[in-house]
N, C-alpha and C positions, 0 to 999 in steps of 0.2 A: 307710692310717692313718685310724683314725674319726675324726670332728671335734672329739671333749670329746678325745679324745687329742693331736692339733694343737694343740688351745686350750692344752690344758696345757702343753705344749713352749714355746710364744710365752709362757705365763704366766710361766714360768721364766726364759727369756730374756731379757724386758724387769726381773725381778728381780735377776737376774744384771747384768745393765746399769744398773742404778738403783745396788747394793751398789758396784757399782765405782767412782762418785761422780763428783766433778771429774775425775779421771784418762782416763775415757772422755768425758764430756762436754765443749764447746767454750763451757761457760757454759748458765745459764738460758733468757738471753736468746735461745741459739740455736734454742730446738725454741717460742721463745715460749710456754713454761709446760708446766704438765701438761694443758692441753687440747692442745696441739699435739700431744704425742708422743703422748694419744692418738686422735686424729686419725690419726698418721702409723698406727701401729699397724691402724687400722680399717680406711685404704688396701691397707695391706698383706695383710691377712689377706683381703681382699676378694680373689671370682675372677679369675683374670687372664682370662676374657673369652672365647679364641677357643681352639681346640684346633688348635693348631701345637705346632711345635718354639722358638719364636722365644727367642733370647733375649735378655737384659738386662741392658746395664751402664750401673753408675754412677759417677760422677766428682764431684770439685770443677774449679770455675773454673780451676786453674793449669798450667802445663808439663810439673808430672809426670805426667800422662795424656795424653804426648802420644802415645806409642804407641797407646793404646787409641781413639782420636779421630783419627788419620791412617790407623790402619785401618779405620777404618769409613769415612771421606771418600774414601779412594782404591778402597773396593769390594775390600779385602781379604780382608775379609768372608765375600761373597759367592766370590772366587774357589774357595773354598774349602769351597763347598757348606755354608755356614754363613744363617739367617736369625734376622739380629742388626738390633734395632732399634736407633733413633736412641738415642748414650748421654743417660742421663736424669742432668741437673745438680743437684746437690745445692750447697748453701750453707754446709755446716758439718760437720765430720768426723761428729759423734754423729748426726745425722740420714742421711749415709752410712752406718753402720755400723749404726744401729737398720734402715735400708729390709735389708741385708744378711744381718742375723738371721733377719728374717721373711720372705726371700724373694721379696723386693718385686723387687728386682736378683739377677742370677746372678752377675756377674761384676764387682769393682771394683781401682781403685788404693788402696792402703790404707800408710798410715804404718808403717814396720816395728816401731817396737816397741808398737803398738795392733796387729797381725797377734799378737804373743807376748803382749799381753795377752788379749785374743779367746779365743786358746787356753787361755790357765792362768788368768784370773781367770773369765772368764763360761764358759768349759768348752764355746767352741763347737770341731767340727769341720771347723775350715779348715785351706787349704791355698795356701801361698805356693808359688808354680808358676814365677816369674819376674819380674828385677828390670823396672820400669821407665822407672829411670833414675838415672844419677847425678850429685852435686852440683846445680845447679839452686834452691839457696837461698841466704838474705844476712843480713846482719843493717843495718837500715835504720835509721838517726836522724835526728834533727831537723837544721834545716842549722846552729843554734849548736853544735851538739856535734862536736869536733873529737878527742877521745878517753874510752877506755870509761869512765875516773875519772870524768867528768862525770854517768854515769849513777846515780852514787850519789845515794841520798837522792829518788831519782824511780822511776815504773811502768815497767814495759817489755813489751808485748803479747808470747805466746806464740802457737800455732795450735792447740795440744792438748797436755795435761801428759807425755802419750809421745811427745814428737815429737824427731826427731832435732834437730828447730829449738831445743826446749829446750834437749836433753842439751850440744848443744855450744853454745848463749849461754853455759850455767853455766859450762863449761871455760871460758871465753874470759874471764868474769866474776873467777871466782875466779885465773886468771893475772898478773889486773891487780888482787889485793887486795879486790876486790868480795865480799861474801857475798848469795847470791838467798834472797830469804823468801817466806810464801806468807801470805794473810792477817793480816799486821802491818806497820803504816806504814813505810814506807823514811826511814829517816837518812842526811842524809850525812855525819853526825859520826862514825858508827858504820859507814857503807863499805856499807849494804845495795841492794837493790833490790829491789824490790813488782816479783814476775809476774805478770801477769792473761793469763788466758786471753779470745781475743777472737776470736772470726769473722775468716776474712782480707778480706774484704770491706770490714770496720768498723775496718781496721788505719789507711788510709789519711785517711780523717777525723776521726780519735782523734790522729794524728800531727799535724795541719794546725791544729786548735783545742787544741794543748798539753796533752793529758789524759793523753799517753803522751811522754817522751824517745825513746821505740825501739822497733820491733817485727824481729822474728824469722820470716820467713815464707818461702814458695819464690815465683817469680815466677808472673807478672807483675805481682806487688803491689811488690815490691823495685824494679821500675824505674819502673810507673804512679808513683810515691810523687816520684823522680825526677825525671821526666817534667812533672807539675804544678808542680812546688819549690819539695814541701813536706818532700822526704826528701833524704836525702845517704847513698849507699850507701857502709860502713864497710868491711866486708869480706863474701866470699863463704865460703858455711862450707865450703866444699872447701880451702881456705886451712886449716881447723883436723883434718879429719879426711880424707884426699887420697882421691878417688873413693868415698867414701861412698854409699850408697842410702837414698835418702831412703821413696818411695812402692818400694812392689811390688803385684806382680798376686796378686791371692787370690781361690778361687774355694770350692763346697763341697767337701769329700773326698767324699762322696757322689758328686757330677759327675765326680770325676775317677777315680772306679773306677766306677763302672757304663756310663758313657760317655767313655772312654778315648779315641777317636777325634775326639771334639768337642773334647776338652779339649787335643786334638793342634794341632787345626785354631785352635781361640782362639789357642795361642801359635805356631804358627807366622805367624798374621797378626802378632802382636804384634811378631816379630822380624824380620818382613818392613818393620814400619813404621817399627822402628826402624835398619836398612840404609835406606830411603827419607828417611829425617829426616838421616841423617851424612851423607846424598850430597847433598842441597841443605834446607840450614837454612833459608832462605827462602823456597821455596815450602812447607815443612810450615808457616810462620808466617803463610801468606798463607791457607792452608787452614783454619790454626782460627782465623781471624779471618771468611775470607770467607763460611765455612761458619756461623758462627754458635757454635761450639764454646765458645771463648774470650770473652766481652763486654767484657774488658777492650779501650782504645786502642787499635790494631793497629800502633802505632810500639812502645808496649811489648812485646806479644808477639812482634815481630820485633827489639827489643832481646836481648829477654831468651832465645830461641832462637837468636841468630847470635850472640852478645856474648862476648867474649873477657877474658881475663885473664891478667898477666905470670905466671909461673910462678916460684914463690920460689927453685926450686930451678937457675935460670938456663938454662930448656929453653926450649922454642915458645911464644908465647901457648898458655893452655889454652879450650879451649871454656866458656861458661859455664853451660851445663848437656852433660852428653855420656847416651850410649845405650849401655849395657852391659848385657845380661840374665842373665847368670849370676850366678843368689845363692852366694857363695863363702861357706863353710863357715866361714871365718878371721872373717867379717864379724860373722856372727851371735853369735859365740864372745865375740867381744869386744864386741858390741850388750849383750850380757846385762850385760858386767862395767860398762859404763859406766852401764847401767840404776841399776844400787845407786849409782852415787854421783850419781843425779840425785835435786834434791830436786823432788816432787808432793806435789797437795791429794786425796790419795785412798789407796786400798790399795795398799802397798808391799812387804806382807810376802810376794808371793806368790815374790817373786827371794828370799826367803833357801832355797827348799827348790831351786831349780832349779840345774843341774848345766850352766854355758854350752855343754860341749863335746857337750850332747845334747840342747839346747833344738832346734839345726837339722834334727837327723834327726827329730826329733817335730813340728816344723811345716812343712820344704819338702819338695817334691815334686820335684826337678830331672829326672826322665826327661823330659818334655816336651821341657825347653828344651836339653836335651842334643842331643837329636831335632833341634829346629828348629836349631839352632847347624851341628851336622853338613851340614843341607838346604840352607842358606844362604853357605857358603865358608869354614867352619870357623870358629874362633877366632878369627885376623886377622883376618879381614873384620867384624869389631865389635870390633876392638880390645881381643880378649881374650887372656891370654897361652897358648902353646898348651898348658898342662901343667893350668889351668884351677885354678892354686890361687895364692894372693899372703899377701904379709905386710902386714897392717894399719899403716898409716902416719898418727897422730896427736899433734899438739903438744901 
């Protein structure tokens, strides 16, 4: 590819990502202006330096990357004839997925319905290869707030306008009579609530000097929040939608057809680390704390990775985040349907042309994780059912 041709592609892509607006971005404030992003943009496009193979994955600070961060701690990696650098931290979804457009990173955890937008609003070619993880979020409030009515007439932080963190606050909002608005003051005469979109980082400080009732986010911010007390954890969103996937693994389609073998070896570690994380939750908590993975408190990450919850439906404590890698086909089907009825500060029209029952074959890749499921002890042994298909279960 000549270079004015490159240029052009990224010139597209950062267009395509600007058009998309609030929806893909985590706020202004997160890329710190139009210098920052282009900043990130000039890193990006900059040589990557050395002529290897090596590659590159990115993350946010939380639990659902913990597959991708326990396999690399434990030289998973490596076993596998893989050279995979130390994953590099990002701060805020948009600035993840901007490094991912250009290249910056090979490999990330990404929001599932920011992976469907990716594909149909900015028209990139990725490819959702494997979950990494389910439930593993919460919805957090202040300690005077005792139920969701309270939160009428107040802000309530999001993580990203496609975030399953949204989609299911709104359900939970509107169950309890609430309507979610999106730049217009909340009333509480009127039952609404002001979303802001906020860095998960900036949830916890925003919470503690009252500028937010609530935020919506995956751990370790739900329990750090706890933890200091400054938050009181409401409910877990697996409570609203049971065994949901929040993050999954996306890589390019490029990667995973020209080099088929690598993209074998990425998620077999994936699923390698995700058997090593069911089998002792506490030392994978000890490892992205020890390792430096995680910066959060390390009583929160080891909260928030061994932490339990009753099960409504009168079974076993449930895990409070668990490790399922199969993207079930049921999931995405109804990810779509619940998309149209979330409300966002950006482009929405692009779900009225898409057809839910054929969004999944147009963005997952599941050969991989078929592969590594088989490699690993089948099904059961990651607590998946063996027929490898389920009914969506949401209140």
């Amino acid at each position: 590819m000549t270079d004015d041709l490159r240029g052009h592609r990224l010139a597209l892509s950062r267009r395509s990502l600007l058009r998309a607006g609030g929806a893909l971005a985590v706020g202004a404030g997160a890329l710190g202006g139009a210098g920052a992003l282009g900043s990130l943009l000039s890193a990006a496009t900059a040589p990557r330096g050395v002529a290897t193979e090596e590659l590159r994955i990115g993350y946010l600070p939380i639990t659902d990357a913990a597959p991708l961060l326990v396999a690399h701690g434990d030289g998973l990696y490596e076993q596998r004839r893989l050279l995979v650098g130390r994953p590099v931290l990002f701060r805020s979804w948009a600035s993840l997925m901007e490094a991912f457009l250009t290249r910056q990173v090979d490999l990330i955890h990404l929001l599932m319905p920011s992976a469907i937008q990716l594909r149909h609003v900015v028209g990139a070619d990725v490819r959702v290869v494997s979950w990494n993880h389910t439930g593993g979020g919460a919805i957090t409030v202040a300690p005077h707030v005792t139920e969701v009515a309270q939160l009428a007439g107040t802000q309530v932080a999001i993580p990203g306008w496609w975030s399953i963190h949204n989609m299911l606050l709104q359900r939970v909002l509107r169950a309890h009579g609430l309507t979610p608005v999106v730049r217009r003051a909340p009333s509480r005469a009127e039952g609404t609530v002001e979303l802001v979109v906020m860095g998960p980082a900036d949830m916890i400080p925003a919470l503690a000097t009252g500028s937010i009732s609530a935020f919506t986010v995956a751990d370790p911010f739900n329990a750090g929040a706890v933890a200091r007390g400054v938050g009181r954890l409401h409910m877990l969103l697996d409570e609203v939608w049971r065994d949901h996937a929040c993050c999954v693994t996306v890589l390019h389609a490029d990667l995973a057809e020209s080099r088929p073998d690598t993209a074998q070896a990425l998620v077999d570690a994936g699923v390698a680390a995700q058997l090593g994380i069911r089998a002792d939750r506490s030392a994978a908590a000890a490892l992205l704390s020890g390792r430096g993975y995680l910066p959060q408190p390390p009583k929160a990450v080891e909260v928030a990775m061994t932490g339990t919850a009753d099960d409504p439906d009168g079974g076993p404590p449930r895990p409070r985040i668990d490790f399922h890698p199969y993207p079930f086909p049921s999931f995405t089907s109804e990810l779509v349907r619940q998309m149209r009825q979330t409300v966002v500060d950006g482009e929405a029209g692009f779900l009225d042309g898409l057809d839910p029952s054929s969004v999944h074959a147009d963005l997952v890749d599941d050969r991989f994780v078929r592969t590594a499921i088989a490699r690993h002890g089948g099904p059961a042994a990651l607590g998946l059912p063996a027929s490898l298909t389920r009914h969506e279960r949401l209140i």
